[in-house]
Structure formats: C-alpha cells, structure tokens
C-alpha positions as CSV (number, residue, x, y, z in Angstrom):
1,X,6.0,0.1,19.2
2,X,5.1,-3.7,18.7
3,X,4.5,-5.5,21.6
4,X,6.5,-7.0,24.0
5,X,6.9,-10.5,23.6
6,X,5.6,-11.3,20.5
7,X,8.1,-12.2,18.1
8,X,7.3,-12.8,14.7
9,X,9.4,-16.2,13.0
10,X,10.8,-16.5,9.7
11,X,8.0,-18.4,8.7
12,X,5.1,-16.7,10.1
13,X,1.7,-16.3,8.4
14,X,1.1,-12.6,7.3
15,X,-2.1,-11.3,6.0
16,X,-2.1,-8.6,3.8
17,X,-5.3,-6.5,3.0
18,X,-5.3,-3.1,0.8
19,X,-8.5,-1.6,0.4
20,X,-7.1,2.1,-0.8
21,X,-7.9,2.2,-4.3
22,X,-11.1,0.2,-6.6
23,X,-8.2,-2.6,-6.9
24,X,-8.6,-4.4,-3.9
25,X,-6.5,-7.4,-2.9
26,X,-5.8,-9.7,-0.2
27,X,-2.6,-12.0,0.5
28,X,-1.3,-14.7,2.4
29,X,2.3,-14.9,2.8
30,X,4.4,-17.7,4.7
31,X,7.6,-15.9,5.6
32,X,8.5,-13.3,2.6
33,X,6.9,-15.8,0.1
34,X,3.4,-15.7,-1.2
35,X,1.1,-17.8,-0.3
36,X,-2.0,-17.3,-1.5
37,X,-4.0,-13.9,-2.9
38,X,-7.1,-12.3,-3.8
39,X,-7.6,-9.3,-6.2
40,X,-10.6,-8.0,-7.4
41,X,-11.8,-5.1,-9.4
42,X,-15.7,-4.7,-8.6
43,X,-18.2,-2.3,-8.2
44,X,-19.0,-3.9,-5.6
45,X,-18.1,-2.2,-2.0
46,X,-14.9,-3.2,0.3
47,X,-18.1,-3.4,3.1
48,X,-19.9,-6.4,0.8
49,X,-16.2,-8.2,-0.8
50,X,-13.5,-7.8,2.0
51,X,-14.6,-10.0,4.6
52,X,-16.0,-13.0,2.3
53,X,-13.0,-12.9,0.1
54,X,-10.8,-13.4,3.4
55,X,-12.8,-16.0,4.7
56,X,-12.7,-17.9,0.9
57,X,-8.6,-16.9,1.2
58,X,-8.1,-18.9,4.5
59,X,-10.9,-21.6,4.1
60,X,-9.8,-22.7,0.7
61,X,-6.1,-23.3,2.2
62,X,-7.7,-25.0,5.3
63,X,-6.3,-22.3,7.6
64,X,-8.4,-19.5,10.3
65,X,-7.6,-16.0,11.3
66,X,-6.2,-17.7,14.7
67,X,-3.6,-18.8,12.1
68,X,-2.5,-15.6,11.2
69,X,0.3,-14.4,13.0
70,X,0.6,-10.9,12.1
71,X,-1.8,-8.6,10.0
72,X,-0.6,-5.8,7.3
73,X,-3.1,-3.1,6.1
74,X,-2.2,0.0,3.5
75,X,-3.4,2.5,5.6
76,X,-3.4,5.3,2.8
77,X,-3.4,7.4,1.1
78,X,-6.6,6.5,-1.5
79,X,-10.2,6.2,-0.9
80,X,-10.9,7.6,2.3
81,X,-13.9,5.2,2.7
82,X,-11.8,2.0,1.8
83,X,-9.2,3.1,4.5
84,X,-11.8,2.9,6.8
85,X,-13.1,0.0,6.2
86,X,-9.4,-2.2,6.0
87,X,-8.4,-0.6,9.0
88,X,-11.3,-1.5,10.9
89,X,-11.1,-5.1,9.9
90,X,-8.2,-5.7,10.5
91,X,-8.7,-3.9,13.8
92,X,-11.2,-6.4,14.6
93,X,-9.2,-9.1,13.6
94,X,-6.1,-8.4,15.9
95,X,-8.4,-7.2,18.8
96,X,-9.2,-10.6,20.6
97,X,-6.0,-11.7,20.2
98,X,-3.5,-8.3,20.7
99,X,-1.4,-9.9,17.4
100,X,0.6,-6.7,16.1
101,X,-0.2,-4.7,12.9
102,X,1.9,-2.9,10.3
103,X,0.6,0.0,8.6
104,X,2.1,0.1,5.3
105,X,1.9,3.0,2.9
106,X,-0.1,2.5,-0.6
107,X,2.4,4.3,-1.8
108,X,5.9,2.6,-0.7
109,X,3.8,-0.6,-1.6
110,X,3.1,0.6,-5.4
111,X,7.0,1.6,-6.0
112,X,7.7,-2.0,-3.8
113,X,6.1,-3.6,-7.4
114,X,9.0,-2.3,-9.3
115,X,12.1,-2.1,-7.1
116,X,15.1,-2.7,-8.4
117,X,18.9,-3.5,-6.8
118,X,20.4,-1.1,-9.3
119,X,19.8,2.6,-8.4
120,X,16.0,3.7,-9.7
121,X,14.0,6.3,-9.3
122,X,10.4,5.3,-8.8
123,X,7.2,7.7,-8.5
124,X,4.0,6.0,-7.4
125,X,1.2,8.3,-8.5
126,X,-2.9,7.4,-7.5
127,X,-5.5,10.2,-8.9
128,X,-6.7,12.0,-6.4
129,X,-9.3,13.7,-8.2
130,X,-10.0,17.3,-7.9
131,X,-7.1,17.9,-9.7
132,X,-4.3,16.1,-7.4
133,X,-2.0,13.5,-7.2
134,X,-0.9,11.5,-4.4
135,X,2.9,10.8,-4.9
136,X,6.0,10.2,-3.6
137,X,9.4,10.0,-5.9
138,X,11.6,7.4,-4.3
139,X,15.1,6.2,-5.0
140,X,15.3,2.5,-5.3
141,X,18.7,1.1,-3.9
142,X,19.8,-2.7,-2.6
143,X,19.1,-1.6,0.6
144,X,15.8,-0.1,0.3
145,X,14.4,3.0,-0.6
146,X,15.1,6.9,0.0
147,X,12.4,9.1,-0.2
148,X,13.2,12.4,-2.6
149,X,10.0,14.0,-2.7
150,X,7.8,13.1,0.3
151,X,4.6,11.2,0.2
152,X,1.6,13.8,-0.2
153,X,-1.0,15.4,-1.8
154,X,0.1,17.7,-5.5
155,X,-0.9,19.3,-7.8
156,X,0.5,17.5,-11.3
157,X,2.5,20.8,-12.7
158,X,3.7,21.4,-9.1
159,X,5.3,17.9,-8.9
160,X,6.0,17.1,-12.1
161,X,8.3,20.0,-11.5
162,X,10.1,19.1,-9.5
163,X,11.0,15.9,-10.8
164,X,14.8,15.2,-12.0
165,X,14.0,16.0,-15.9
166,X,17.5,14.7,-16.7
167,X,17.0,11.4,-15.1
168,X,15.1,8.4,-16.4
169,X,11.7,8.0,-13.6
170,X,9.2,4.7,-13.5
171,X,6.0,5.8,-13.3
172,X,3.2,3.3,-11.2
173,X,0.0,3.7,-10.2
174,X,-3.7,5.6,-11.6
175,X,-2.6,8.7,-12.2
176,X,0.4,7.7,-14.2
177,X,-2.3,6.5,-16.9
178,X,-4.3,9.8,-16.0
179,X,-1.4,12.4,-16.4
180,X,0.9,10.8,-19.2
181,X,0.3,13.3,-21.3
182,X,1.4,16.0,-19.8
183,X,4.5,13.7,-18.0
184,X,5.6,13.2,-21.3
185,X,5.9,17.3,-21.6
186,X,7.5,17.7,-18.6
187,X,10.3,14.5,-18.8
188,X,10.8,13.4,-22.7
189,X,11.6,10.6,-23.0
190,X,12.6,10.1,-19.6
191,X,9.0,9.3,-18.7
192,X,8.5,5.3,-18.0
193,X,5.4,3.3,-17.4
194,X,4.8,0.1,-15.6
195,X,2.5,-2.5,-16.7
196,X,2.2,-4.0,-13.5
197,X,-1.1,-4.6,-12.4
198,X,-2.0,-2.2,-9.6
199,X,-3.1,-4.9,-6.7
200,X,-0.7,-4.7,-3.8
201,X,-1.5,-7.1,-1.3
202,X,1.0,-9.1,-1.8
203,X,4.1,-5.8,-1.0
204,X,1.8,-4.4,1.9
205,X,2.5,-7.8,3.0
206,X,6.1,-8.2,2.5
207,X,6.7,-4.3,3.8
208,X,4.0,-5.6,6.8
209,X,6.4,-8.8,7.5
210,X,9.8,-7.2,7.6
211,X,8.5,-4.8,9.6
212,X,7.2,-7.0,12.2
213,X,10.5,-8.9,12.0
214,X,11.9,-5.8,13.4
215,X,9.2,-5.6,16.2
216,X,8.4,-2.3,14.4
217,X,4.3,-4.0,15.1
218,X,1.8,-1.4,16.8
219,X,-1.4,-2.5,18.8
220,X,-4.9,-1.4,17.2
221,X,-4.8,2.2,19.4
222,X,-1.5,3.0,17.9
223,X,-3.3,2.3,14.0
224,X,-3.5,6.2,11.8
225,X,-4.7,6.2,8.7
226,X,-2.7,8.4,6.0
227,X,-5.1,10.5,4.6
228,X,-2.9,13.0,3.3
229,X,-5.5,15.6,2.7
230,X,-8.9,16.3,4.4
231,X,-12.1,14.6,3.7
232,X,-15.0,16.5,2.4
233,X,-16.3,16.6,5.1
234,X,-13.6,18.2,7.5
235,X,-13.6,20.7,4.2
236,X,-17.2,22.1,4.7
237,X,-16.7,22.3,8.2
C-alpha cells in the first residue's frame, strides 16, 4: 500500500530507472510527459553507469533527487544482477526521505511501447537463455491491458503454442529477434515485429506515475523483485 499522506500531483516529478536487460535507461517525467532520459547500451556494468548517469540526468536540468517526488523501477523479470542493482538504488534513494515506489513489470513496460486504443494483442518476449523466454501475451484495449497468458518463464514451443494462430500478435522485446524463425512456423503471417528500440524508462515511468496517482506506492520493505525463475544459485543448492 502507498503511504498515507503522500499524494502524488498531476505534475509531479517521476524517475524511472530499468536496469533488467543490457539496455539500460533512465527517465524523468513531469506528470505523464517526458522530461528528460538516458539510454545506454554498454558493456559497462549497471554498478559503474546507473548512478553517474542519474546524477548527469538531474544536474544537467538543474534539478536533485530531493526533487523527485516518486521513484519507478522494473523490478523484473531480466538480469537477475541488474534487478538487484535498480532496486537497491532506488531503495537508497526513497529511504531518507520515505517517498513511495512503483514496481513496474519489464514486461507490461515492453508491450506499454506498442499499445494501441484499438483491440491488440501484444507479446513482450526477453531471452532468457537456457532455452526460455520470459513472456506475457496481453490484450491491448482503451482501457488498459488484459493479461492472456501470464507473465513467466517458457519454453518457446510451449508458448508459441499456445498463442492465438488465427489472430494477428506484435512481437517486442530480445527474444522476438532470437525466436523469429520459428514464430514464423508457428503463426504465418500473423507474426509482427516492432522496431522500437528496447529502452523502457520512459513506460516504467508512466506505469510508475499512474500507479502512484492511485496511491497504489509501496515503501522500500514492501519492494520484490520478479524473478520469475530461480537463480543459479538457488539451482545448485
């Protein structure tokens, strides 16, 4: 629950960090609108590139993280490290001052990049490696969207599937560029592939902000990540 008392306005300052797949971003919106963003695609670690690129974010618009009035984070799935490491910052960053947080899914923030106010049926895929996806199929409506398949870990034949074969589906994310192949075998020409570039700041932090518009905020203790599958290490033990 977000906390009492803190309301966030129309016009608040959200920040947005995603650090769940090698195409790290960060955004600052005013209200729904962006402000300013981030992305980057290095080799370089989240631990070396996430904190100077959102001190360089809010310096460079003359603004500090007492500014910010509400923090969004994708809390997963993706790289287990680089959940850790966006959760914790941001953790750090809404401690001292008990400002709320959204978690926002990487996933209902990839098929965000492509919704549509006509009916659509969206499927965010990331590679998961070892032979799995992580994917959701959503339904894209005015309202919002309806989840179909629920967000998880798959293996590609057992979701492809189960996809609606008769149906045209928009395809988002790593593994549709990794699996489009065999997409293709499963769906025809049904299959449909977003160019859109794969940085999500910016939708974590428009998910983040109508979420804490709806006081739907949680404190740092309440914070999960969404793994969606074990780590290697919880494997060998």
């Amino acid at each position: 629950m977000g906390k009492p008392g803190i309301k966030i306005e129309k016009d608040a300052l959200i920040l947005g960090v995603d650090t769940t797949t090698p195409s790290g971003s960060v955004a600052l919106l005013r209200g729904p609108s962006l402000f300013a963003e981030i992305n980057q695609d290095s080799p370089a670690t989240f631990s070396e590139r996430l904190l100077p690129a959102i001190r360089f974010l809010l310096e460079s618009n003359e603004l500090s993280i007492q500014d910010v009035e509400g923090f969004a984070v994708a809390v997963g799935p993706g790289s287990f490290t680089g959940i850790r490491i966006g959760l914790s910052t941001i953790k750090s960053f809404a401690y001292p001052s008990g400002k709320p947080i959204a978690p926002v899914s990487t996933l209902e923030a990839l098929a965000r990049k492509i919704q549509h106010p006509q009916n659509r049926l969206i499927c965010p895929l990331l590679d998961a490696k070892k032979n799995e996806v992580y994917a959701a199929l959503f339904e894209s409506k005015a309202g919002g969207f309806q989840e179909l398949i629920p967000q998880g870990a798959y293996s590609p034949d057992a979701l492809f599937s189960r996809l609606p074969a008769h149906r045209i589906i928009h395809f988002i994310g790593s593994g549709a560029g990794v699996y489009r192949s065999l997409l293709f075998q499963y769906l025809k020409d049904k299959a449909r592939f977003s160019r859109r570039t794969p940085y999500i700041a910016y939708e974590v932090g428009l998910i983040g902000y109508e979420m804490l518009r709806k006081n739907k905020g949680k404190d740092i203790h309440e914070i999960e990540p969404l793994y969606l599958r074990k780590s290697q290490a919880e494997e060998k033990h």
